[in-house]
PDB file of N, CA, C and O in Angstrom:
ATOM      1  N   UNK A   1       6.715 -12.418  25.042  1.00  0.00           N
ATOM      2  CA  UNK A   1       6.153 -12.961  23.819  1.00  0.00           C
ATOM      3  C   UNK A   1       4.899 -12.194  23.411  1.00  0.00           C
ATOM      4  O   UNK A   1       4.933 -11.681  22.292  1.00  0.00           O
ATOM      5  N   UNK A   2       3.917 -12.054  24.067  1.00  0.00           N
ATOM      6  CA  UNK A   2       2.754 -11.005  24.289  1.00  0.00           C
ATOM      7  C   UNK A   2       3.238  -9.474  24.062  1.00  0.00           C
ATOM      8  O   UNK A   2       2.514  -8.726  23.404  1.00  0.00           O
ATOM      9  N   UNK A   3       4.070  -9.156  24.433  1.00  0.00           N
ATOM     10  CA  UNK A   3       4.400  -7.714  24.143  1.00  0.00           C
ATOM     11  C   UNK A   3       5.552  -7.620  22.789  1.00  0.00           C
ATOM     12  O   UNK A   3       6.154  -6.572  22.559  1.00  0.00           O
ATOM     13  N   UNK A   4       5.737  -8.823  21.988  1.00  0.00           N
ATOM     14  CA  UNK A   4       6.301  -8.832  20.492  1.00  0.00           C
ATOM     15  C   UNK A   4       5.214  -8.989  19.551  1.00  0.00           C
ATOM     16  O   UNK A   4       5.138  -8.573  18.394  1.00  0.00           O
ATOM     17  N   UNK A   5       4.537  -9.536  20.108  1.00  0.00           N
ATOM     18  CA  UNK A   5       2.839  -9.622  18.924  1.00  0.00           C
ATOM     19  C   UNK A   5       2.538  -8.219  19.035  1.00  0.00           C
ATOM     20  O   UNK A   5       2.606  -7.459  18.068  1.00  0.00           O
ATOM     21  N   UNK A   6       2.164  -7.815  20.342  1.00  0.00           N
ATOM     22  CA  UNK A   6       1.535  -5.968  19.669  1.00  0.00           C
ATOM     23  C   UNK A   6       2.555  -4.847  19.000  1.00  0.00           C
ATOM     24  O   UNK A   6       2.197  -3.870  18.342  1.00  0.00           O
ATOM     25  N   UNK A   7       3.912  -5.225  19.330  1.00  0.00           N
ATOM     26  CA  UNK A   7       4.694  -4.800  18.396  1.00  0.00           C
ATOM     27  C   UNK A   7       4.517  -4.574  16.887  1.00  0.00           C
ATOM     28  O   UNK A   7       4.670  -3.683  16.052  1.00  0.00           O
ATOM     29  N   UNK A   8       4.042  -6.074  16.994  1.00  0.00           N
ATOM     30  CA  UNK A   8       4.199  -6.503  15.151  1.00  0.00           C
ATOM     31  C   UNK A   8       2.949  -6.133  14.601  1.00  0.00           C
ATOM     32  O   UNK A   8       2.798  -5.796  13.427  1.00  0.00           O
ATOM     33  N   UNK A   9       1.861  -6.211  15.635  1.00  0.00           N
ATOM     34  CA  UNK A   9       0.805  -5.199  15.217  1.00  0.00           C
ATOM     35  C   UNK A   9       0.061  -3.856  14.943  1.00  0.00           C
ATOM     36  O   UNK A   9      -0.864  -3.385  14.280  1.00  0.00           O
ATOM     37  N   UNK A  10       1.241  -3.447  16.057  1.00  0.00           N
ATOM     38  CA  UNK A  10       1.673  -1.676  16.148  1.00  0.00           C
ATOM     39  C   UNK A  10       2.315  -0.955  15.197  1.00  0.00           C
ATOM     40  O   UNK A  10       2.501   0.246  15.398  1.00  0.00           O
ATOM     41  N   UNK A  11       2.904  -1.770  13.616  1.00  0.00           N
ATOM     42  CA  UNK A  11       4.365  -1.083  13.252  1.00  0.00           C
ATOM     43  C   UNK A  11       3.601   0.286  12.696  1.00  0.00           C
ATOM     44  O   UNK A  11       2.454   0.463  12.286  1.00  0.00           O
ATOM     45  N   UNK A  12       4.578   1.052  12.837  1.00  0.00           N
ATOM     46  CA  UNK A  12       4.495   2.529  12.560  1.00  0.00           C
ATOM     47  C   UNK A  12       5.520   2.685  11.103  1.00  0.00           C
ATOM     48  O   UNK A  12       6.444   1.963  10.727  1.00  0.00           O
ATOM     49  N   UNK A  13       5.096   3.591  10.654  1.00  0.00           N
ATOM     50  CA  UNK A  13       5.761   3.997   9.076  1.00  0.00           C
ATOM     51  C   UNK A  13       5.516   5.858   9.323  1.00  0.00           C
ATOM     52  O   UNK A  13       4.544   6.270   9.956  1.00  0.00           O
ATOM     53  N   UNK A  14       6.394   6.658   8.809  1.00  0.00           N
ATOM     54  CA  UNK A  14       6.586   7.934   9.264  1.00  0.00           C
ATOM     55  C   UNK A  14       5.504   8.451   7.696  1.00  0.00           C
ATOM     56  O   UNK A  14       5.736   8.034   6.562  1.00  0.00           O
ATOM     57  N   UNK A  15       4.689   9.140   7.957  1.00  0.00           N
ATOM     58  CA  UNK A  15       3.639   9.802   7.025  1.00  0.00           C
ATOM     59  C   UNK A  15       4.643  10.594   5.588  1.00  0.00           C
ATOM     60  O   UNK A  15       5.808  10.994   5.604  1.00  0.00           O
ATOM     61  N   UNK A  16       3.909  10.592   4.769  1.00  0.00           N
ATOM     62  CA  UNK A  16       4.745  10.707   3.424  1.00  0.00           C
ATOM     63  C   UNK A  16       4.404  12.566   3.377  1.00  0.00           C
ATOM     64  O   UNK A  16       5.148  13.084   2.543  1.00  0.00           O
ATOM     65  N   UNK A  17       3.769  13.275   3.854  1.00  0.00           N
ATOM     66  CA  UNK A  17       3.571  14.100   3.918  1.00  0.00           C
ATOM     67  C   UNK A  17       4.340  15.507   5.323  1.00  0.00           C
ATOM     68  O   UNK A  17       4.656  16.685   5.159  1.00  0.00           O
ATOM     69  N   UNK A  18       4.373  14.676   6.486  1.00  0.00           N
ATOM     70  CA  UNK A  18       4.618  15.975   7.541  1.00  0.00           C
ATOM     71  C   UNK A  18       5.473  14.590   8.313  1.00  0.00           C
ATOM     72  O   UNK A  18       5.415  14.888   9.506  1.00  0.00           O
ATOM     73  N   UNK A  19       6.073  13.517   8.229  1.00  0.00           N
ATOM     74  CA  UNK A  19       7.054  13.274   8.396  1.00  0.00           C
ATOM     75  C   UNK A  19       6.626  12.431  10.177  1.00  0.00           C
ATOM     76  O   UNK A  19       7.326  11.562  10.697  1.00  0.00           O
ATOM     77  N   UNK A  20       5.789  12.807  10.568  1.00  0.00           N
ATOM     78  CA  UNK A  20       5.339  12.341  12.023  1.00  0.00           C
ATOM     79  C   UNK A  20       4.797  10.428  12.415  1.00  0.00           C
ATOM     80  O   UNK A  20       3.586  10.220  12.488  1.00  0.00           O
ATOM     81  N   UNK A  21       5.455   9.619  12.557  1.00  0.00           N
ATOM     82  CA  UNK A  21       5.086   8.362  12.937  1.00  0.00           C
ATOM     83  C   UNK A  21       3.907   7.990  12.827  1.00  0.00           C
ATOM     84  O   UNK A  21       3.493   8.255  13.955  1.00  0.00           O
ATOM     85  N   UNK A  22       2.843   7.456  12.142  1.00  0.00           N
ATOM     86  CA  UNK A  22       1.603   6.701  11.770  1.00  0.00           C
ATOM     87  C   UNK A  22       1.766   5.193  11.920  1.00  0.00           C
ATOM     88  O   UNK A  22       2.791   4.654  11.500  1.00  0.00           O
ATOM     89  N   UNK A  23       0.751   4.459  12.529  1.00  0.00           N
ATOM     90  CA  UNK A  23       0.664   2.817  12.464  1.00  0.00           C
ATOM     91  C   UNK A  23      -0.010   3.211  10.892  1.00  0.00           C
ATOM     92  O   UNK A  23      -0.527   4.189  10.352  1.00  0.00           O
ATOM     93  N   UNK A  24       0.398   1.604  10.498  1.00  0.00           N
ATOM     94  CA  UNK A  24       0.473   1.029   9.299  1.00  0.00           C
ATOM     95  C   UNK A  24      -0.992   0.802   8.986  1.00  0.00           C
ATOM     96  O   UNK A  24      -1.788   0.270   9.760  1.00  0.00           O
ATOM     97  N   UNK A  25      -1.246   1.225   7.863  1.00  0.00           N
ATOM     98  CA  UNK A  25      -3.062   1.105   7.707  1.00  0.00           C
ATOM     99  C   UNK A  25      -3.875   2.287   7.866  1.00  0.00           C
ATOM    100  O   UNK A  25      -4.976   2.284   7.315  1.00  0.00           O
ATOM    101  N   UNK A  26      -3.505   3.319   8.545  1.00  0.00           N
ATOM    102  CA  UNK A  26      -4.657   4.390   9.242  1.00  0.00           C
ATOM    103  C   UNK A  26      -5.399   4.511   7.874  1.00  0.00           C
ATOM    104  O   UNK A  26      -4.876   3.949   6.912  1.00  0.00           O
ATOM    105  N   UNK A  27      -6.681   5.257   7.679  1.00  0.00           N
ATOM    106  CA  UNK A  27      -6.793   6.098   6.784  1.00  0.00           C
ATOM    107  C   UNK A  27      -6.274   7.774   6.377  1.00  0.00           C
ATOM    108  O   UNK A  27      -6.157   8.295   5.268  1.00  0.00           O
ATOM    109  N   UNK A  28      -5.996   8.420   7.953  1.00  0.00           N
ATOM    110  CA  UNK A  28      -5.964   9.236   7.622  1.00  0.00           C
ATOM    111  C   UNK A  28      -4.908   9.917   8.622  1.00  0.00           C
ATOM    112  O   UNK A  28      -5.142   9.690   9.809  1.00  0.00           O
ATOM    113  N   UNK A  29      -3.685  10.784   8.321  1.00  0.00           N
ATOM    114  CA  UNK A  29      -3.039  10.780   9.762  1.00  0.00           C
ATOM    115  C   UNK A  29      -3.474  11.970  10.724  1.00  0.00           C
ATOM    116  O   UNK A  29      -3.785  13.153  10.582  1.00  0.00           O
ATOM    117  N   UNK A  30      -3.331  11.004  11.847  1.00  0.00           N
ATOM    118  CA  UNK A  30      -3.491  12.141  13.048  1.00  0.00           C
ATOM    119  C   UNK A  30      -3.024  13.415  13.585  1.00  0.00           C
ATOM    120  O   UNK A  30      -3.353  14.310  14.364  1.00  0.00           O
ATOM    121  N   UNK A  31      -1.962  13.007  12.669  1.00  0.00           N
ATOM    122  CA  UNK A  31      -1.419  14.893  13.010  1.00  0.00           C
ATOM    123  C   UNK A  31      -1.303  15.861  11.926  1.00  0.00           C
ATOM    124  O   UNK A  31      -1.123  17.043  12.217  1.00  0.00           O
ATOM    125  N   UNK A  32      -1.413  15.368  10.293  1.00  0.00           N
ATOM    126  CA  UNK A  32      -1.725  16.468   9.365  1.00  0.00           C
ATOM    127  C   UNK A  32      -3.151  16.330   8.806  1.00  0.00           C
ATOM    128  O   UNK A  32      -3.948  17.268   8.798  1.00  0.00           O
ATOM    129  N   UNK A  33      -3.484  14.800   8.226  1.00  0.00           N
ATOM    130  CA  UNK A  33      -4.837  14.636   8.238  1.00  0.00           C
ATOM    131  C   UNK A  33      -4.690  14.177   6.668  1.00  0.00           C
ATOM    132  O   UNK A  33      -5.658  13.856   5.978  1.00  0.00           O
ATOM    133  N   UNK A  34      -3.736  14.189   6.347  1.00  0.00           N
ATOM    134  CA  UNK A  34      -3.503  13.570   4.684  1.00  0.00           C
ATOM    135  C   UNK A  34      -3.857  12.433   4.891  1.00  0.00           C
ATOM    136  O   UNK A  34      -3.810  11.723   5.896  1.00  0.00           O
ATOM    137  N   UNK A  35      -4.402  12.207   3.387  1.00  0.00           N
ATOM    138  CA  UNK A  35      -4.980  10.701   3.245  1.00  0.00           C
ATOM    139  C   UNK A  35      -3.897   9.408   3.100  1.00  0.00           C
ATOM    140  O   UNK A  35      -2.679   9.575   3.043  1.00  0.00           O
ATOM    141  N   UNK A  36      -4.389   8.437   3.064  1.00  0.00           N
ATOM    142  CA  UNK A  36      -3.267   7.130   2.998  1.00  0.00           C
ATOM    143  C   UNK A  36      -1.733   7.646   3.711  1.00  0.00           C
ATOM    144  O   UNK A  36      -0.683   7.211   3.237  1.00  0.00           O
ATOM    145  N   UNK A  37      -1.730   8.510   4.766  1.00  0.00           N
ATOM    146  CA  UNK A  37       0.051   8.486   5.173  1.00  0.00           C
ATOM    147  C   UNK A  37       0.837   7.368   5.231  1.00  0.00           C
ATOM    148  O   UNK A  37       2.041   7.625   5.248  1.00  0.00           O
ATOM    149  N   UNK A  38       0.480   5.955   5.275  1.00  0.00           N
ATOM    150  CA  UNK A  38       1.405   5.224   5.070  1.00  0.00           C
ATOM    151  C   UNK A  38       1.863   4.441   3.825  1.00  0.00           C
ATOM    152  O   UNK A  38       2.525   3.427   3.604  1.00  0.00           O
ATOM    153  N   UNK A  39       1.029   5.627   2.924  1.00  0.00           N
ATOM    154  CA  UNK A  39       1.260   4.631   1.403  1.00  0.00           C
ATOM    155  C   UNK A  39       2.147   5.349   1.041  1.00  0.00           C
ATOM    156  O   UNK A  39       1.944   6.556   1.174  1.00  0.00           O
ATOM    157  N   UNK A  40       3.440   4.907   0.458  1.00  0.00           N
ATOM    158  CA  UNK A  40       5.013   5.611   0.218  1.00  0.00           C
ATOM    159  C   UNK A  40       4.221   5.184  -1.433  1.00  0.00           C
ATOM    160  O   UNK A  40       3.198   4.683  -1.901  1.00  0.00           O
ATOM    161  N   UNK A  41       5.768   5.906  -1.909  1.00  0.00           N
ATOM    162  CA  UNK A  41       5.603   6.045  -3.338  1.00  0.00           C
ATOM    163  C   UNK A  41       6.003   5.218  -4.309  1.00  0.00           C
ATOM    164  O   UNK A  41       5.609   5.286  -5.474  1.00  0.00           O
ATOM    165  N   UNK A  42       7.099   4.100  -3.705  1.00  0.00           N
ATOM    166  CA  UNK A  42       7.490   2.391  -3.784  1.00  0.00           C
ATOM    167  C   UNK A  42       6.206   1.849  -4.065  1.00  0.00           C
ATOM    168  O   UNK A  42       5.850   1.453  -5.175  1.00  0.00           O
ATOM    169  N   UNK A  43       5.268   1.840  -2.647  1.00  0.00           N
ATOM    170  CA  UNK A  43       4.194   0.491  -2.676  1.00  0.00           C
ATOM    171  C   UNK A  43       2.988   1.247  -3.763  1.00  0.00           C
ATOM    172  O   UNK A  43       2.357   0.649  -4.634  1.00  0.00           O
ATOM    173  N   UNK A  44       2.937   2.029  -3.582  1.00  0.00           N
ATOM    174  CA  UNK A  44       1.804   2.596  -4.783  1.00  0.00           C
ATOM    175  C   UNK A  44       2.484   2.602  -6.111  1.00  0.00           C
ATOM    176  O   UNK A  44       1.538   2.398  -6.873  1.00  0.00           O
ATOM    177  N   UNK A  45       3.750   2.733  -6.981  1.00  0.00           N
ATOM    178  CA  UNK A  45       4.406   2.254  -7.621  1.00  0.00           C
ATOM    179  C   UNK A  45       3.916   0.798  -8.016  1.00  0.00           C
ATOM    180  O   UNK A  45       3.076   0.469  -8.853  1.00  0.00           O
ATOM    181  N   UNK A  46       4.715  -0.002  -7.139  1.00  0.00           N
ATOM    182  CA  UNK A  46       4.335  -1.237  -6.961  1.00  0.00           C
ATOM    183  C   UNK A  46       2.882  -2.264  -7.474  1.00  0.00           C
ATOM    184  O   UNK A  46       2.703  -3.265  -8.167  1.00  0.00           O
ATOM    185  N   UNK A  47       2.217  -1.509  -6.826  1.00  0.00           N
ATOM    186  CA  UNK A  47       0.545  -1.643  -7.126  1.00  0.00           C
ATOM    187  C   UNK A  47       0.283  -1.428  -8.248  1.00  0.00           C
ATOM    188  O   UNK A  47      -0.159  -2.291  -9.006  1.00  0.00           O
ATOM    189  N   UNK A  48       0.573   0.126  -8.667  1.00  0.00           N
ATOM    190  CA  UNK A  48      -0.052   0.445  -9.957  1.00  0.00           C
ATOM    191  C   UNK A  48       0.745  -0.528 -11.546  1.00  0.00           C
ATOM    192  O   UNK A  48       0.318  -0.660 -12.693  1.00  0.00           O
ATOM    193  N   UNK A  49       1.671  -0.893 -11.054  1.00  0.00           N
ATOM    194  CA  UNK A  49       3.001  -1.693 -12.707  1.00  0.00           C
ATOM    195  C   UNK A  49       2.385  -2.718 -12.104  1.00  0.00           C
ATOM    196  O   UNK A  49       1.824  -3.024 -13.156  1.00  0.00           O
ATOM    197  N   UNK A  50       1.753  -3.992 -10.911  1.00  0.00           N
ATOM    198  CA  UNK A  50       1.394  -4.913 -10.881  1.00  0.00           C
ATOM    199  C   UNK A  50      -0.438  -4.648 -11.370  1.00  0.00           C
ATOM    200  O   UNK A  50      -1.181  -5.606 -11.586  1.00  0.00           O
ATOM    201  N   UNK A  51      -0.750  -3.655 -11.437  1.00  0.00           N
ATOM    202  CA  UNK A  51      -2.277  -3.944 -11.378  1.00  0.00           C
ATOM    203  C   UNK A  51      -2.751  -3.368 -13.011  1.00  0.00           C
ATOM    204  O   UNK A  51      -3.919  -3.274 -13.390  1.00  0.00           O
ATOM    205  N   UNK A  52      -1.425  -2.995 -13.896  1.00  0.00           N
ATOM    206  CA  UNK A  52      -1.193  -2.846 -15.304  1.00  0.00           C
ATOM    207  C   UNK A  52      -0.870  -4.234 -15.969  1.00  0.00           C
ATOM    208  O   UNK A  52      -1.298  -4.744 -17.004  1.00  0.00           O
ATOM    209  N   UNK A  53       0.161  -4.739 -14.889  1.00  0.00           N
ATOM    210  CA  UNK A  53       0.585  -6.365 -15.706  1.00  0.00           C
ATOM    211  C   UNK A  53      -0.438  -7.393 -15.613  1.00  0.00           C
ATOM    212  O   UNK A  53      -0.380  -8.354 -16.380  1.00  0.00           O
ATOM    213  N   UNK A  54      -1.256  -7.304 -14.861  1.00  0.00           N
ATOM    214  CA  UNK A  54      -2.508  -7.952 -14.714  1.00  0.00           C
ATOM    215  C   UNK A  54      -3.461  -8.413 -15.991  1.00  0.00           C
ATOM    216  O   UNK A  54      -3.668  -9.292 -16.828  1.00  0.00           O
ATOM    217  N   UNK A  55      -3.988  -6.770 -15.335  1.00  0.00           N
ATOM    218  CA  UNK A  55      -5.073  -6.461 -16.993  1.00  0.00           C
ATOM    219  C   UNK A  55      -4.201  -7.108 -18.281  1.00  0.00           C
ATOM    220  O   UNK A  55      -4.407  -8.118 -18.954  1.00  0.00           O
ATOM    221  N   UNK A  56      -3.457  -6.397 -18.316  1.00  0.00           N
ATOM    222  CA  UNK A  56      -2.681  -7.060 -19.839  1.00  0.00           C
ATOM    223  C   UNK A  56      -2.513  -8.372 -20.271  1.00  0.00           C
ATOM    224  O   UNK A  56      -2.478  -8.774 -21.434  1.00  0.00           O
ATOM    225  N   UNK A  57      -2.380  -9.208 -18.907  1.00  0.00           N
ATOM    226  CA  UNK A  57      -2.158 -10.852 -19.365  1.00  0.00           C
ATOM    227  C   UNK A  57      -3.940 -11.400 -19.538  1.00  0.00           C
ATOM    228  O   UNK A  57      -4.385 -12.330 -20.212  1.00  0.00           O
ATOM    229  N   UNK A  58      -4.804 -10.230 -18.482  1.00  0.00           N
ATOM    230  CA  UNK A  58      -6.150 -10.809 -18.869  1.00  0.00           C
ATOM    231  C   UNK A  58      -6.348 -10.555 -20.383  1.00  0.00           C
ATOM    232  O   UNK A  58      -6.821 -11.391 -21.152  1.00  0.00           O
ATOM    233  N   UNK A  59      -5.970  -9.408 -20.703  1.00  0.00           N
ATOM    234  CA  UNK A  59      -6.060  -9.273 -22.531  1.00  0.00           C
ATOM    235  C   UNK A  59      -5.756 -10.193 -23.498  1.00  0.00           C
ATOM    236  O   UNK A  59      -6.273 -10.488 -24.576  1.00  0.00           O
ATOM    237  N   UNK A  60      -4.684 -10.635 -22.803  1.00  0.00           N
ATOM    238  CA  UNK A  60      -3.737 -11.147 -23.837  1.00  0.00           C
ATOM    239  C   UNK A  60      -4.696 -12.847 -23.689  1.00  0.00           C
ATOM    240  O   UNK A  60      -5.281 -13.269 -24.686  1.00  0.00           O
ATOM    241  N   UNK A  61      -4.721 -13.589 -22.454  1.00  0.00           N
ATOM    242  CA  UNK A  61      -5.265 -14.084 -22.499  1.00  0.00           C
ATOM    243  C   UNK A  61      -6.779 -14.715 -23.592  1.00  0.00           C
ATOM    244  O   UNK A  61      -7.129 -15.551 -24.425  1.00  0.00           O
ATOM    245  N   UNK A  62      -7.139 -13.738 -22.906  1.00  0.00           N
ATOM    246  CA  UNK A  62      -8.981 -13.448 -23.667  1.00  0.00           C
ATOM    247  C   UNK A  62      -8.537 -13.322 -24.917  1.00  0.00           C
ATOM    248  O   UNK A  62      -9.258 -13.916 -25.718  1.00  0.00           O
ATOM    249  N   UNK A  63      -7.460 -12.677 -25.471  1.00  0.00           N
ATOM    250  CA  UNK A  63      -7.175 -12.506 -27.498  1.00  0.00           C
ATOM    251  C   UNK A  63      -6.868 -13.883 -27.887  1.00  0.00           C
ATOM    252  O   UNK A  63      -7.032 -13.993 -29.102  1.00  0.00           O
ATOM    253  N   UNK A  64      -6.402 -15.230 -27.219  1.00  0.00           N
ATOM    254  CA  UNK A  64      -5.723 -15.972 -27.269  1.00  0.00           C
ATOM    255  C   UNK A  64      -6.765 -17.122 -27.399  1.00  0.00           C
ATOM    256  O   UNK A  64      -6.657 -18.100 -28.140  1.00  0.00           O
ATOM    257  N   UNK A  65      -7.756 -16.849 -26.585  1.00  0.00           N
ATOM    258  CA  UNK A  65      -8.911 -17.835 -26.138  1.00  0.00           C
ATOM    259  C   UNK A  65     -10.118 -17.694 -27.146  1.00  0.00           C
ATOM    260  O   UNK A  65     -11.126 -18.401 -27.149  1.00  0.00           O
ATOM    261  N   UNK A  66      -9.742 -16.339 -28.254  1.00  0.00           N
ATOM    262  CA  UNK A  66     -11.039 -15.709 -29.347  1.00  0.00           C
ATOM    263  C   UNK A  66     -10.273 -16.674 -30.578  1.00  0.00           C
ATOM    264  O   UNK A  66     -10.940 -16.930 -31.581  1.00  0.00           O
ATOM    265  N   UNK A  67      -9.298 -17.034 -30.502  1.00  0.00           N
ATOM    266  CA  UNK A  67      -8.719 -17.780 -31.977  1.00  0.00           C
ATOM    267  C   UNK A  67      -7.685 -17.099 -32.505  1.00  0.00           C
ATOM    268  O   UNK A  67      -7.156 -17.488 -33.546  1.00  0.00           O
TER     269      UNK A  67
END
């Protein structure tokens, strides 16, 4: 049970750059040295169309709340 928790705390994602196994989070990887290696191009995708739909409903909002 103890050795499935550091599992789940260990997970590794393969670097978007030189392809070599990184835990999830690093800043920077250990074997090419590129930044964010575990940010794929999905979750930054992801981020950027959610952190556009955001702002926009705050706009839309705030235009809504002026009259």
């Amino acid at each position: 049970m103890r050795n499935e928790k550091l599992k789940e705390q260990q997970k590794t994602v393969p670097c978007h750059y030189c392809k070599q196994e990184v835990e999830m989070g690093v800043k920077r990887c250990p074997h090419c040295g590129t930044h964010n290696p575990s940010m794929n191009v999905k979750r930054a995708m992801i981020w950027t169309i959610s952190g556009i739909v955001v702002l926009y409903l705050i706009g839309f909002i705030l235009e809504v709340m002026k009259g």
